[in-house]
Legacy VTK file of the C-alpha trace (Angstrom):
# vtk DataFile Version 3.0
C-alpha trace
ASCII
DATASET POLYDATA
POINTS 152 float
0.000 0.000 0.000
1.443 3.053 -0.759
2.659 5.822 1.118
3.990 9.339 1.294
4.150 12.764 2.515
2.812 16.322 2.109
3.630 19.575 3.157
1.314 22.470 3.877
3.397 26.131 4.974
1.359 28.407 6.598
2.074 31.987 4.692
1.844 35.260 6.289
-1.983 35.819 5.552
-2.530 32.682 6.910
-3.567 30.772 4.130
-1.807 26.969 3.926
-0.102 26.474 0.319
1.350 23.277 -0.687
4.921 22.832 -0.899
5.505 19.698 -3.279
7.652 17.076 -1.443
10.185 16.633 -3.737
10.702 20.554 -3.249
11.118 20.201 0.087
13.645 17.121 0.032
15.804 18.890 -2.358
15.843 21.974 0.339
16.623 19.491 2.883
19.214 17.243 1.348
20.850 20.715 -0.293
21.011 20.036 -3.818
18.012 23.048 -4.747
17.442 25.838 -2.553
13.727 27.956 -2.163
14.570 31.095 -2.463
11.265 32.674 -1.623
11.933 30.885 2.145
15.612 32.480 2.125
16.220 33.605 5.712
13.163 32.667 7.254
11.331 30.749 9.493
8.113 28.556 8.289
5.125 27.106 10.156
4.676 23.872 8.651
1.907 21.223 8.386
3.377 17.492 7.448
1.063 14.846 7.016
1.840 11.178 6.073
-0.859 9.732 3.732
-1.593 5.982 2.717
-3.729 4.921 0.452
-4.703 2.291 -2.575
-4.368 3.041 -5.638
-7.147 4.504 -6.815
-8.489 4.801 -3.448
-9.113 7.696 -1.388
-6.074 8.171 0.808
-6.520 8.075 4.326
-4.414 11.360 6.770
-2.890 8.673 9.290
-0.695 11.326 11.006
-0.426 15.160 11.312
2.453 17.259 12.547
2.244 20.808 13.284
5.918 22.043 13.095
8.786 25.241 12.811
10.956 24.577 9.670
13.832 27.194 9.507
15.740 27.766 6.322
19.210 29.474 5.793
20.447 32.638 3.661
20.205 30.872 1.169
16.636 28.969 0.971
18.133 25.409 2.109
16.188 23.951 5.517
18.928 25.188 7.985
21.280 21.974 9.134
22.265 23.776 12.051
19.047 24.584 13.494
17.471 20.554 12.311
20.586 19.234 14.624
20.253 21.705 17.496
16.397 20.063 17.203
17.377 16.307 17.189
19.560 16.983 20.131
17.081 18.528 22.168
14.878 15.698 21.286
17.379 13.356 22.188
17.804 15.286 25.290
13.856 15.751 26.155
13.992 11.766 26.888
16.521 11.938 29.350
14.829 11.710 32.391
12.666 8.344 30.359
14.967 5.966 32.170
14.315 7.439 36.062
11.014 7.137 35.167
11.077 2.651 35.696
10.919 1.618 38.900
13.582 -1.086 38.400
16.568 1.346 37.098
15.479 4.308 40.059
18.159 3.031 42.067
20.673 2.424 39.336
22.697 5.167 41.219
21.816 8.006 38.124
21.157 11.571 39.119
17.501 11.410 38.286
16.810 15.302 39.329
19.434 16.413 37.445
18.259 14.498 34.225
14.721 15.799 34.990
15.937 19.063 34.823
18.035 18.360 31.710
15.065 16.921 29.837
12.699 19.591 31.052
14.732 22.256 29.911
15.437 20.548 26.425
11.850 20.457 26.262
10.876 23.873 27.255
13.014 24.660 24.078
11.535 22.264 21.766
8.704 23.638 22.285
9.838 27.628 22.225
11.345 27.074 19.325
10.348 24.187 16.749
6.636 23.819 18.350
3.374 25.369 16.159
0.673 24.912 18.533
-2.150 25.518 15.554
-5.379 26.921 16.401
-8.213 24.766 16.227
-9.823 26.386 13.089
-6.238 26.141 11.824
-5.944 22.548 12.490
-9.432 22.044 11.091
-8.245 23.936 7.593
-4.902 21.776 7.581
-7.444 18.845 7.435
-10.036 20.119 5.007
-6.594 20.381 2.214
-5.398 17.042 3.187
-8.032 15.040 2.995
-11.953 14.417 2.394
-13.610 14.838 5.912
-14.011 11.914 8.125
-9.914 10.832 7.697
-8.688 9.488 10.439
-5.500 11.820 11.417
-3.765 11.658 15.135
-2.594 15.083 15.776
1.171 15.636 16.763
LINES 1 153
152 0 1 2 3 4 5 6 7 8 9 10 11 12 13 14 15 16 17 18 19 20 21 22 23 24 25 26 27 28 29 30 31 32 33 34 35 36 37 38 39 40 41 42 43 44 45 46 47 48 49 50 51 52 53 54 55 56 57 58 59 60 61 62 63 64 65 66 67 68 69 70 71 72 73 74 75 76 77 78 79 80 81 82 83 84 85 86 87 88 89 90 91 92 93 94 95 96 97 98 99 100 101 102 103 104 105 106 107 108 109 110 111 112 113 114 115 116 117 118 119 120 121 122 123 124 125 126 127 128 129 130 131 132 133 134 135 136 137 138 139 140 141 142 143 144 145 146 147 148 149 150 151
């Protein structure tokens, strides 16, 4: 069954445009830049699809997301590391949180305060927290009403 990906950016008016996939791997692997995102920062709607062909594809998962791009309209490398890390960094405190590995002599508050801290910037920084009627319009262009889409 097939399956792939589509990208809505939010522009300044607020109205979602498509950007095509293949427009936005070639920003991200750095082989063709988009110059009219040169410099800035982009909300961004991503949405994995599957589907028959044929079929009516089904929205299976929504993200609502901060994409940054560099001088020179490439998806900025620096800023999509600094974002891994802090992911990385958010589950820190994951392994304090068993009952069997409490006492495995690690620094639990510390890590807390570590993760928390990554993910007080995950959020500041590479979060969109949509409005509803926002969310509800990101739907409406993916997909016929009634797809089943778990919000991210």
């Amino acid at each position: 069954m097939p399956v792939w990906r589509r990208y809505l950016v939010k522009e300044s008016t607020g109205r979602l445009v498509e950007l095509p996939s293949r427009q936005y791997d070639r920003a991200d692997d750095g082989t063709a830049p988009i110059p009219d995102y040169a410099g800035r920062c982009v909300e961004l709607v991503s949405a994995v699809l599957v589907g028959k062909q044929g079929a009516t594809p089904t929205v299976t998962e929504v993200a609502f997301t901060k994409l940054y791009f560099d001088q020179s309209g490439f998806v900025d490398a620096a800023k999509r590391e600094r974002m891994i890390r802090l992911m990385l960094e958010s589950c820190a405190d994951r392994r304090c949180r068993r009952p069997a590995r409490r006492t495995g002599g690690t620094d639990c508050d510390a890590l807390e305060e570590r993760a928390d801290a990554a993910r007080s910037e995950l959020m500041r920084d590479f979060e969109w927290a949509p409005a509803p009627a926002e969310v509800t319009a990101a739907l409406f262009v993916l997909g016929p009403p009634g797809s089943a889409a778990p919000l991210h």
